[in-house]
N, C-alpha and C positions, 0 to 999 in steps of 0.2 A: 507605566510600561505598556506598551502595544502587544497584544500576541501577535506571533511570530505569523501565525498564518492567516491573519487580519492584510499584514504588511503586504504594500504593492513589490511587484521585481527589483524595480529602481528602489526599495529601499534598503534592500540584502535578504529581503526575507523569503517566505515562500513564494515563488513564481509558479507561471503556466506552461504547461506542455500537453498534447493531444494525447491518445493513447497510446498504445506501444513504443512507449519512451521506456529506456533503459535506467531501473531503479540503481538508485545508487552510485552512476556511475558521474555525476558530476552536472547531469542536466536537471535546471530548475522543474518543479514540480506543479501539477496545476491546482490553479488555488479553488479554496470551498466554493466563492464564490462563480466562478464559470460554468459550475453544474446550471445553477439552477433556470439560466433561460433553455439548456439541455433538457431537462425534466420539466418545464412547464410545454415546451411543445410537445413534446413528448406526449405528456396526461392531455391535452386540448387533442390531439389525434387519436386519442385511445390507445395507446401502445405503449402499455409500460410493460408489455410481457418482457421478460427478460433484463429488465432493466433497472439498475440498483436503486433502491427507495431513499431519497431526503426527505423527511418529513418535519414538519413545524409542528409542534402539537399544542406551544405557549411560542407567546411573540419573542422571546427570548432563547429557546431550546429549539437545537433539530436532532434530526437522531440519522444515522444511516445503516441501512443493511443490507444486502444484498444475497439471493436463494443459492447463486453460486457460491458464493463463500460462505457458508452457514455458521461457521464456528468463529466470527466475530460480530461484532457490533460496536457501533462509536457515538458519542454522543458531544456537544458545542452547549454550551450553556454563556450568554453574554451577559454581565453585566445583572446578575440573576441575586433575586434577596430570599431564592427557598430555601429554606431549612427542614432538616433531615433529625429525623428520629433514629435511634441505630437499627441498626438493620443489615441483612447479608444479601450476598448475591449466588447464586450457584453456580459461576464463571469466577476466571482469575480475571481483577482488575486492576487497570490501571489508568491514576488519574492525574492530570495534572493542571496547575494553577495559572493562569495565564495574567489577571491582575486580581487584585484588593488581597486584603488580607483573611483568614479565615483559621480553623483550628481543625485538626483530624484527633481523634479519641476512638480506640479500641483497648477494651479492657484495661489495662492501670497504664496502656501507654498513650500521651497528653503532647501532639506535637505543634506546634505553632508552624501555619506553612505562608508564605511569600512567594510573589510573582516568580515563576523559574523553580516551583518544586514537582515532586513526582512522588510519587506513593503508587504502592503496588498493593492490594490486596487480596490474600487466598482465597478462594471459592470457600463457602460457609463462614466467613469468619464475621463477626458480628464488628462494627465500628461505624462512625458518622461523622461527615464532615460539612461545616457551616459558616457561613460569611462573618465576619464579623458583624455585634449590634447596630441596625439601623447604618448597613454598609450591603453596598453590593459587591458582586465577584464573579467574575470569568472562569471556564476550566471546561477543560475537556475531560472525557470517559472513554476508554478502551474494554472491553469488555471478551473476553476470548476462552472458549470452550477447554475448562478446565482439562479434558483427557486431551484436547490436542496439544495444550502448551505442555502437559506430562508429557507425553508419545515424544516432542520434538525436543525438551529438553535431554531424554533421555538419549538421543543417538548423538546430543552433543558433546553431553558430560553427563553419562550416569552416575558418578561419583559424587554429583552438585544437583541435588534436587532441588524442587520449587521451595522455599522456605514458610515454612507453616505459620510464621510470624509478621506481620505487614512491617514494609519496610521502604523509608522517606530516603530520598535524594534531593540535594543542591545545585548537584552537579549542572553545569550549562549545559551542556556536551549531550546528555540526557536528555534534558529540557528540547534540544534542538531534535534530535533523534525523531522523538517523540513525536512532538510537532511534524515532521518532513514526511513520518509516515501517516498520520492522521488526512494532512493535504492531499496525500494522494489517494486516500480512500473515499474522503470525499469527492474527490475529480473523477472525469470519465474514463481515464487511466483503464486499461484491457484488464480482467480480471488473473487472467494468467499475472499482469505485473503486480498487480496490489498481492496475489498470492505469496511470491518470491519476495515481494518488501517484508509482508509480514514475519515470512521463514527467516530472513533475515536478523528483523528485529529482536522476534524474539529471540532465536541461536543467539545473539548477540550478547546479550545479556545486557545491555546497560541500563535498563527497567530495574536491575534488581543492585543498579551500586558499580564498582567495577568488576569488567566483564572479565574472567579467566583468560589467560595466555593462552592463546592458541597457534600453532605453527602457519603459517600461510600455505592453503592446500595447494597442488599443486596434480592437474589431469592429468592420467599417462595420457599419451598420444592415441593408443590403441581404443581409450574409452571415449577421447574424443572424436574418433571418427565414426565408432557405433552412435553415438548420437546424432552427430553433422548426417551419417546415411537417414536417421529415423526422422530427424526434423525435416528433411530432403523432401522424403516417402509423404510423409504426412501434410503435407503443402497447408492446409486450411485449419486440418483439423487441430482442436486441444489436446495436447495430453498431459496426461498427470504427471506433475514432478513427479513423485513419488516413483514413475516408473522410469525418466528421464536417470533421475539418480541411481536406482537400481540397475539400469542398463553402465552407468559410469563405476558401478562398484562403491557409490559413497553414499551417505546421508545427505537428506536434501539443505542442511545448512551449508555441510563443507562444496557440495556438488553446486551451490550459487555462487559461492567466491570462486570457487576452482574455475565455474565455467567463463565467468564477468573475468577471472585475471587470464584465461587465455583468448578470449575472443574479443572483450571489451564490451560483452552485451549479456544482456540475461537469455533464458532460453527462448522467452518468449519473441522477444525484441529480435533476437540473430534469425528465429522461423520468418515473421513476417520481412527483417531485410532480404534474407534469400526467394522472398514471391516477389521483392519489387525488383529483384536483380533480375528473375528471371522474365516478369511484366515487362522490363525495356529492349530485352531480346524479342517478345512476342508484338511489341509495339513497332518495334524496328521492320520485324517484318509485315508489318501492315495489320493486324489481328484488331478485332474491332474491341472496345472499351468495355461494353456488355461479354462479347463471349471471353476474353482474358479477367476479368472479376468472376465470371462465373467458374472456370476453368482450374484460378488457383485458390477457389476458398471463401473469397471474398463476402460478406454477408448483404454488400449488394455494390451499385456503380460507383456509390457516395463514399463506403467505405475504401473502397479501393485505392480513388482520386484523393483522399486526404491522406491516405498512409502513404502514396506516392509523392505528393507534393512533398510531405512532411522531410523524408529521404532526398529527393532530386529537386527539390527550390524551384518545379515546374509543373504544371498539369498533365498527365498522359496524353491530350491530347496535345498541347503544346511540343511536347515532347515529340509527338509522333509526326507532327507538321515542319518540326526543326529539318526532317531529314529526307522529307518529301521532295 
């Protein structure tokens, strides 16, 4: 079996997309692999400031992290024959199998896992998982700051806490899940989207089995225009979901679907479409490339012309010479 995010576009699996792609909403993901001539030039220029870390530490394992996002961590392990003493983590994890076969063991529970499974582990809890003898094995590592997945289970369903007990999935659906958001953390994907994938994920629950019924949210109107004004306002700048949802009256699980089913985009993705809506107004009236990136935010010329192409299937300056 191939992991999912090994697989090229054409083969249904994970695909690529640039950054401020709309999580979730049905466009392919950009895969692990496209970072890394990103981040090689990158480090040959000296500029990783700000820049989320791949790192190789064995010719088999990378890891990623990133300072924006502090309260996760992911890790790729291919084709790998280490084996694991038991041991905890001080994060909730979650891991999944991509091929060979291997065994997970915490205290008297003895699970046999297959390409397409998932385990989820509490923070503290002691267990170890191992390839089978003189076999190697693929899998991934999530790795996620136990008070924040508490904090955000809790404004989904206080009533369903994290369960104190690790617990193995089959499910595909999961398996897939899982993978689609891994690709995207790996990729150059905006930090604001990898943010909202994650809020998703985990609100979602299907890490832990299946996910509780939940009603399809639904924005009042009034909460969506106090956002639409503040994403407006704030042209370039980040802001925190947290204060996006707060302004909508919800929690930032229900306030991602709510916002993704009324607009068709996350919050991140609808801020930068509204700079390049208004980019082709300023283009139109002759505004030069440099002073409209500097004007709506833009982090420089480079960024601007790729989120623009991305949107209008043309250059800014192409664009600006259509009408000359």
């Amino acid at each position: 079996m191939q992991p999912l995010w090994q697989q090229s576009p054409g083969s249904g699996g994970v695909g690529g997309t640039g950054g401020g792609s709309s999580v979730g909403a049905g466009a392919p993901l950009a895969g692990w692999f496209s970072v890394i001539p990103l981040l090689s030039r990158a480090a040959a220029g000296g500029n990783l400031a700000g820049v989320a870390v791949v790192a190789s530490i064995m010719s088999d394992t990378q890891f990623w992290r990133d300072p924006r996002l502090p309260y996760v961590e992911s890790r790729r392990a291919v084709h790998s024959r280490a084996c694991y003493a038991a041991h905890t983590h001080d994060t909730v994890s979650i891991g999944a199998v991509d091929s060979g076969g291997s065994v997970f063991t915490s205290g008297a529970l003895r699970r046999r896992l297959r390409p397409g499974s998932l385990v989820m582990v509490p923070a503290h809890c002691a267990h170890a998982c191992n390839p089978d003898a003189d076999a190697a094995w693929s899998y991934q590592m999530l790795h996620l700051d136990a008070g924040w997945v508490a904090a955000l289970l809790r404004e989904t369903a206080p009533e369903a806490p994290l369960p104190a007990q690790p617990c193995v999935s089959d499910a595909r659906t999961a398996y897939q899940r899982f993978c689609e958001l891994n690709a995207l953390l790996f990729s150059a994907a905006a930090p604001a989207d990898k943010e909202a994938a994650l809020v998703l994920y985990v609100g979602g629950r299907s890490w832990l089995g299946r996910p509780p019924r939940q009603a399809a949210p639904r924005l009042a109107p009034a909460g969506l225009r106090r956002v639409e004004a503040l994403l407006r306002e704030a042209r370039g700048q980040a802001l925190p979901l947290v204060e996006l949802a707060a302004l909508a009256g919800m929690n930032r699980y229900r306030f991602i679907r709510a916002f993704r089913a009324a607009t068709g985009m996350t919050p991140h993705a609808y801020q930068l479409d509204l700079r390049i809506v208004q980019a082709r107004r300023l283009l139109r009236d002759g505004q030069s490339l440099s002073r409209i990136a500097q004007d709506l935010g833009f982090a420089d010329q480079s960024h601007f012309q790729r989120a623009f192409k991305q949107r209008v299937a043309a250059t800014p300056g192409a664009y600006r010479r259509a009408g000359a």
